[in-house]
C-alpha positions as CSV (number, residue, x, y, z in Angstrom):
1,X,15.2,204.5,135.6
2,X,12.0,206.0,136.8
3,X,11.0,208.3,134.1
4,X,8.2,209.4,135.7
5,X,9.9,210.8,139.0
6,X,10.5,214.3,139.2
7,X,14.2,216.2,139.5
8,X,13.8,216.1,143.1
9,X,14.5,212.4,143.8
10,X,17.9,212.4,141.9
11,X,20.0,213.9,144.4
12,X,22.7,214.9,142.1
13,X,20.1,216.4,139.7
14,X,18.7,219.1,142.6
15,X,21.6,221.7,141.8
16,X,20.2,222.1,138.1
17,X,16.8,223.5,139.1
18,X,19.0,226.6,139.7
19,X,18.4,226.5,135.5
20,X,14.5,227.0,135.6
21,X,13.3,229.8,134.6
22,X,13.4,232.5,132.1
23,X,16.8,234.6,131.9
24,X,18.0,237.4,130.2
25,X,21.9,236.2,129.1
26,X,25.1,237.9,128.2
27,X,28.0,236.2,126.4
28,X,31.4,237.1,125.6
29,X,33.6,235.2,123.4
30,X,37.2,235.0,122.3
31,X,37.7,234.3,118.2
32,X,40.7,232.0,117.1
33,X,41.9,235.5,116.3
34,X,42.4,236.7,119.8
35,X,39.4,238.8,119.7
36,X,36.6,239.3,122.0
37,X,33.0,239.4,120.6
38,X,29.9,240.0,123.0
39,X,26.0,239.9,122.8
40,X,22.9,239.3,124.7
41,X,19.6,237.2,124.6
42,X,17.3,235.1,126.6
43,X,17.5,231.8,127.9
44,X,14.4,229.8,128.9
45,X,14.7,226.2,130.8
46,X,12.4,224.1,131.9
47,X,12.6,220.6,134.0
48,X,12.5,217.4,131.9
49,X,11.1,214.9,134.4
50,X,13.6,212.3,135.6
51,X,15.9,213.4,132.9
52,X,17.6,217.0,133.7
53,X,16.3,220.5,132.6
54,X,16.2,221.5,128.8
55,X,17.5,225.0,128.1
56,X,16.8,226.9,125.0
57,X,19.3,230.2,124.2
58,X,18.4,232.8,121.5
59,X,21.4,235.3,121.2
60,X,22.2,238.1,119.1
61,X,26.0,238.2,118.9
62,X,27.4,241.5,117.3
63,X,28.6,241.2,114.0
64,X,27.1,238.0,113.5
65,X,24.2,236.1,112.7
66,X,21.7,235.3,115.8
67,X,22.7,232.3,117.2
68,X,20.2,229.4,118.6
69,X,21.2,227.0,121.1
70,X,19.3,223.7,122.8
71,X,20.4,221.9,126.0
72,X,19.6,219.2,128.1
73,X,21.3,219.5,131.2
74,X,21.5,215.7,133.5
75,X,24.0,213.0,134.8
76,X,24.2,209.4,133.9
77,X,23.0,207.0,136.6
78,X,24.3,204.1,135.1
């Protein structure tokens, strides 16, 4: 692999620049207890050349501690 191409040459990578960007997020989830809990944040993701797109999610989910999630977001081309 080429990792000096860009996104654009891997066809099936092209729908993940959608991802770019900075975001303001929601999230809703459902507990093993049957509850829902929600919450908000940002998201920021950039392109990792010839790779995918890297996201990074900082959320503040109520009633619990702020939650931090990293990404990398690509298809195997083996």
């Amino acid at each position: 692999m080429d990792y000096g191409t860009s996104i654009e040459k891997h066809k099936e990578l092209e729908f993940l620049k959608q991802l770019i960007g900075e975001w303001a997020v929601g999230i809703a989830i459902n507990t093993a207890e049957g509850a829902v809990v929600s919450g908000c944040g940002e998201m920021s993701a950039v392109e990792i050349v010839g790779l995918g797109v890297n996201s990074a999610l900082n959320m503040h989910i109520d009633d619990y501690h702020d939650y931090f999630e990293n990404d990398l977001w690509g298809f195997d081309h083996a």
